[in-house]
N, C-alpha and C positions, 0 to 999 in steps of 0.2 A: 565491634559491630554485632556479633553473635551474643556479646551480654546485655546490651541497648535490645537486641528485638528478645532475650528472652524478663530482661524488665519492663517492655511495651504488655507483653500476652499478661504478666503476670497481674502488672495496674489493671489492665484491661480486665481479667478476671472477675478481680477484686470489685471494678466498677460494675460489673455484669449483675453481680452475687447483689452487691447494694442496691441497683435497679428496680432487681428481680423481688427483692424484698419489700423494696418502695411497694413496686405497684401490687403486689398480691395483698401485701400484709393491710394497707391501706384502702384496698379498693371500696370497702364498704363506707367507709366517712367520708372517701372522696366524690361516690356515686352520690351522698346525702348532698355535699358541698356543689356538685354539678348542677343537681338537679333543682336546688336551690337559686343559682345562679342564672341558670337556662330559662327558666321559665316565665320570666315577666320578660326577658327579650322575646320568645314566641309570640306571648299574650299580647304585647305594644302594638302587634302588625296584624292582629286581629280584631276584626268588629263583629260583632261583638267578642272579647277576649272570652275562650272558652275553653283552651288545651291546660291541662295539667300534668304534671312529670311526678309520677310517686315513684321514690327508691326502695326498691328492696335487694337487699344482699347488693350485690356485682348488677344487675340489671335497672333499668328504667321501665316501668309502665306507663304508655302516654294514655292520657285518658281527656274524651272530652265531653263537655257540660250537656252536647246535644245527640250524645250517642247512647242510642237503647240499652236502658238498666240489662237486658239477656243476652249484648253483643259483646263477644271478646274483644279483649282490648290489646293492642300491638303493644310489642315489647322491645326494649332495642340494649345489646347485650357489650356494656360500658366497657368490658377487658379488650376488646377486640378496637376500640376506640382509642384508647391509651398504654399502648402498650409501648409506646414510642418514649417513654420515658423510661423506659430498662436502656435505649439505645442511647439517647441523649448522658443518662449516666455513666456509662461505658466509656463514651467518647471525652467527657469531661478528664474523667480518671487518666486514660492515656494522656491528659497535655503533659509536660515538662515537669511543672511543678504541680501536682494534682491537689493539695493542702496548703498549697499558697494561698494568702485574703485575695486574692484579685481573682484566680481558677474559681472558688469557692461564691464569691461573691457573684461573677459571669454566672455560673452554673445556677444561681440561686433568681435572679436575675431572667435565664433561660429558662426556667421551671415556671414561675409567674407567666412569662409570654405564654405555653405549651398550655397554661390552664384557659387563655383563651380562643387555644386554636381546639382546643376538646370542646368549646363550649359552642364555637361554631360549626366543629362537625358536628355535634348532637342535632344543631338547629337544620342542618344540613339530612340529615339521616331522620328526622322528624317529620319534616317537608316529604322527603323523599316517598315513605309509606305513607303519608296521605296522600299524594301525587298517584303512587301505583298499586297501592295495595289493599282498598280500602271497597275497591269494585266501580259502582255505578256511582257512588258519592263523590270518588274521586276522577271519573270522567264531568262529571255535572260542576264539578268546582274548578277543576284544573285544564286549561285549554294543552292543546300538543307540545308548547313551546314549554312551558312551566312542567310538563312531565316528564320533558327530554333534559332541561337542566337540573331538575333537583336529583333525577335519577343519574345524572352521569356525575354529578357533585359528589353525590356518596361513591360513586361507584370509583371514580378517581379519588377519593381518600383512600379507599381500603384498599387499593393496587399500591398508590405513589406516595398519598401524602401523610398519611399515617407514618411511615418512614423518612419521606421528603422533608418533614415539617421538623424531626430530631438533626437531622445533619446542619439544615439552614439556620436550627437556632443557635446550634452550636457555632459553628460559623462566625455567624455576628455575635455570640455571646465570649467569646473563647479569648483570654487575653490572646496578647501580641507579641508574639516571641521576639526576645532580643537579640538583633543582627550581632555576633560576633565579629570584632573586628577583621578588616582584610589585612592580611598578614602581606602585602605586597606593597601596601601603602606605607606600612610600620617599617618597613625596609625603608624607602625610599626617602623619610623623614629621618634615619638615623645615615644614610650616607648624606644627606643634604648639610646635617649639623656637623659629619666627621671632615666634610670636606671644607667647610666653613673655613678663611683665613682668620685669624685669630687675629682681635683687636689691639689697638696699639696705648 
């Protein structure tokens, strides 16, 4: 029992450290690859399409086609958005067989989905600062209903689902562990055949 939970912390570690590597080491080509992704879904639900996503380092710049050349432009800070992929590896690492094709493959599997729940929160946290942050542009655009959901959209990612989203994929991603047999049925089959009358 005691050596099972201290090779649980240890996988776990190990999955922590890989995570933790992922997202740091990578955040810069994966903010390019977001932002790449992100932005003609924005642009599709606009008339005229006018928002743009420039990546720099770890962050987003949103920028749009009809905002004044001397007005700063919102920024939205991508680690805080994915960071849910240290937890998702973690949790892979603890399964049974963590280097298993099946563990491996789930996990791989579970990472493709995660890349389009980052790409819906962006769109989610996009929305959001134009909704509320943007002043008088965003009361003139945005009626009360449309600034109560995108702002509570974000707002419940970065509480719940920012997290929420690494355990549920894991979840559905995670192989299926093998029922070990019942050792009370395997009785019950070996007196059935001891008691068997022997053929003639």
């Amino acid at each position: 029992m005691l050596k099972d939970l201290w090779l649980n912390l240890a996988k776990g570690a190990a999955g922590f450290l890989l995570g933790l590597a992922l997202w740091w080491g990578l955040s810069a080509p994966y903010a390019r690859l977001l932002a790449t992704l992100t932005e003609p879904s924005i642009r599709m639900t606009e008339r005229p399409a006018v928002t743009r996503l420039i990546a720099g380092g770890t962050e987003l710049t949103i920028d749009r086609d009809d905002f004044p050349r001397s007005s700063p432009r919102p920024g939205l800070t991508l680690m805080d958005l994915t960071a849910n992929i240290v937890l998702l590896t973690t949790l892979f690492a603890v399964n049974r067989r963590p280097i298993s094709d099946r563990n491996i493959l789930g996990f791989l599997l579970a990472s493709l989905a995660l890349v389009a729940v980052h790409i819906a929160a962006i769109i989610v946290n996009v929305e959001s600062i134009y909704a509320l942050r943007l002043g008088p542009w965003s009361e003139r655009n945005y009626g009360a209903f449309a600034r109560n959901f995108w702002g509570a959209g974000a707002h419940f990612y970065s509480l719940i689902g920012v997290f929420g989203a690494g355990f549920a994929l894991w979840w559905l991603f995670r192989p299926s562990n093998e029922v070990p047999p019942d050792p009370r049925k395997s009785d019950r089959r070996k007196t059935v055949k001891n008691t068997r009358a022997p053929s003639r």
